[in-house]
N, C-alpha and C positions, 0 to 999 in steps of 0.2 A: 557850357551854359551860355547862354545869349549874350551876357554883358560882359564878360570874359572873352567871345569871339567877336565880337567887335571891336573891341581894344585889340584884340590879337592884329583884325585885318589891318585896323586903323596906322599899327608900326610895325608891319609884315616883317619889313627886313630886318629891322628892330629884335621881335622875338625870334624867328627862324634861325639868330645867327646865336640862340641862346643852347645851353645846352640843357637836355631835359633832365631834369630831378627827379625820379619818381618816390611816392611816397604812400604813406600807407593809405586806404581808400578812408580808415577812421579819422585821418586829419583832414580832408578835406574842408575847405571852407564849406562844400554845399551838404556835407553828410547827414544834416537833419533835414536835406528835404529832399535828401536819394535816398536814406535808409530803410524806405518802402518797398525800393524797388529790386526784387527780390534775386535781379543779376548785378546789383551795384556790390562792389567786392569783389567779383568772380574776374576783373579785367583791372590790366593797369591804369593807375591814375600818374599822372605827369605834373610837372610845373615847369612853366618856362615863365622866369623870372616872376610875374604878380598875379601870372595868371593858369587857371589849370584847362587841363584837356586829358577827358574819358574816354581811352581805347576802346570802346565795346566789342571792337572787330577783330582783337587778338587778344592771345591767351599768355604772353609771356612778356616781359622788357626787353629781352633781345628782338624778338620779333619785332616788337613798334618799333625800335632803335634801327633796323635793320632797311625795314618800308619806308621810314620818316625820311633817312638818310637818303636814300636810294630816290624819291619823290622829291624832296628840295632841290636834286640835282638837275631832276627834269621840267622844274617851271620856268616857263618861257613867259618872261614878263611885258615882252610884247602883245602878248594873248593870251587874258586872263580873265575868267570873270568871277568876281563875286559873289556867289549865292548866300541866302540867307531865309528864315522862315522864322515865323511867327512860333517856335517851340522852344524848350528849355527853358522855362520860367521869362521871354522875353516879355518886353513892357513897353506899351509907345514910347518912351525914354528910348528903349534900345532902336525902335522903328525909327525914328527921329533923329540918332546918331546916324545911322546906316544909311541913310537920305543926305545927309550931310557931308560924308566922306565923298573925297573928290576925285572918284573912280567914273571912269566915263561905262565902265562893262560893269554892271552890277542890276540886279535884280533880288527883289524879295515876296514869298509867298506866305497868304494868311490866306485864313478862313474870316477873320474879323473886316466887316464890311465898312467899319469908321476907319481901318487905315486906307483903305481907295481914295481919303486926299494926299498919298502922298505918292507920287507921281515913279518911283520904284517897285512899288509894290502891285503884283498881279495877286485879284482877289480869286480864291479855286472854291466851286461849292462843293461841300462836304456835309458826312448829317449833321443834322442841328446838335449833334451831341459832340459833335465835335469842337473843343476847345481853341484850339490852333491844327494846324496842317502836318500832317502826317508825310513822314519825306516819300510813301507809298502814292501818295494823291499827288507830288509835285510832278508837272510836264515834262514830257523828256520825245523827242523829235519833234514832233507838229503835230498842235494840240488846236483845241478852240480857245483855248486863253491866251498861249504865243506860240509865236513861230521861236523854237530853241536854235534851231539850224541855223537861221537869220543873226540872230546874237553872236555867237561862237563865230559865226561868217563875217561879222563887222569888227572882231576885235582886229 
């Protein structure tokens, strides 16, 4: 969730050197506002120290344990960017934190056109029904909102 991954980025090495809990998906703190969603359950939910993170993209604890591990080994923190999007119950609070952290590689995607004052955030047009940005609609090589190549090239 938004305010959850931001606190994460915020003391990266902090949580990364946590080890994961997992727990059941019915304790979660956010379970009354995913028990709609009718894959919430079906995938591991984690805790690394005060905050959680929804595996959607695996099916077991060994698995995530297995990527998570294998993945922390490979960031090179010379060359890293932070992404972020206006989804998971995020709140200008969270847009507002994530503007603040003192990342020089970092970008964020919305569909909400009042966060365009803040000087991270690339606004993506999307239907009007859209609420926030679907990680389907964010840039990925060279778009007409950024150059992604460019970024990844400057860290």
């Amino acid at each position: 969730m938004a305010t959850d991954y931001i606190k994460f980025i915020s003391n990266i090495k902090h949580y990364l050197n946590q080890k994961i809990e997992f727990i059941n998906p019915k304790e979660s703190k956010y379970f009354y506002s995913l028990k709609k969603d009718p894959h919430f359950g079906s995938y591991p939910v984690g805790k690394l120290d005060d905050i959680e993170i929804f595996f959607m993209h695996y099916s077991s604890e060994e698995q995530v344990l297995k990527k998570w591990n294998r993945r922390i080994k490979r960031i090179n923190w010379d060359h890293i960017i932070y992404k972020f999007n206006d989804q998971n119950g995020c709140t200008e609070k969270d847009i507002q934190n994530f503007e603040k952290l003192p990342y020089k590689n970092k970008i964020c995607f919305s569909v909400n056109k009042k966060y365009k004052k803040y000087s991270d955030v690339v606004i993506i047009n999307a239907p009007k029904s859209h609420k926030f940005i679907r990680a389907s609609y964010e840039p990925f090589g060279n778009s007409k909102y950024i150059n992604i190549n460019e970024i990844i090239n400057e860290c």
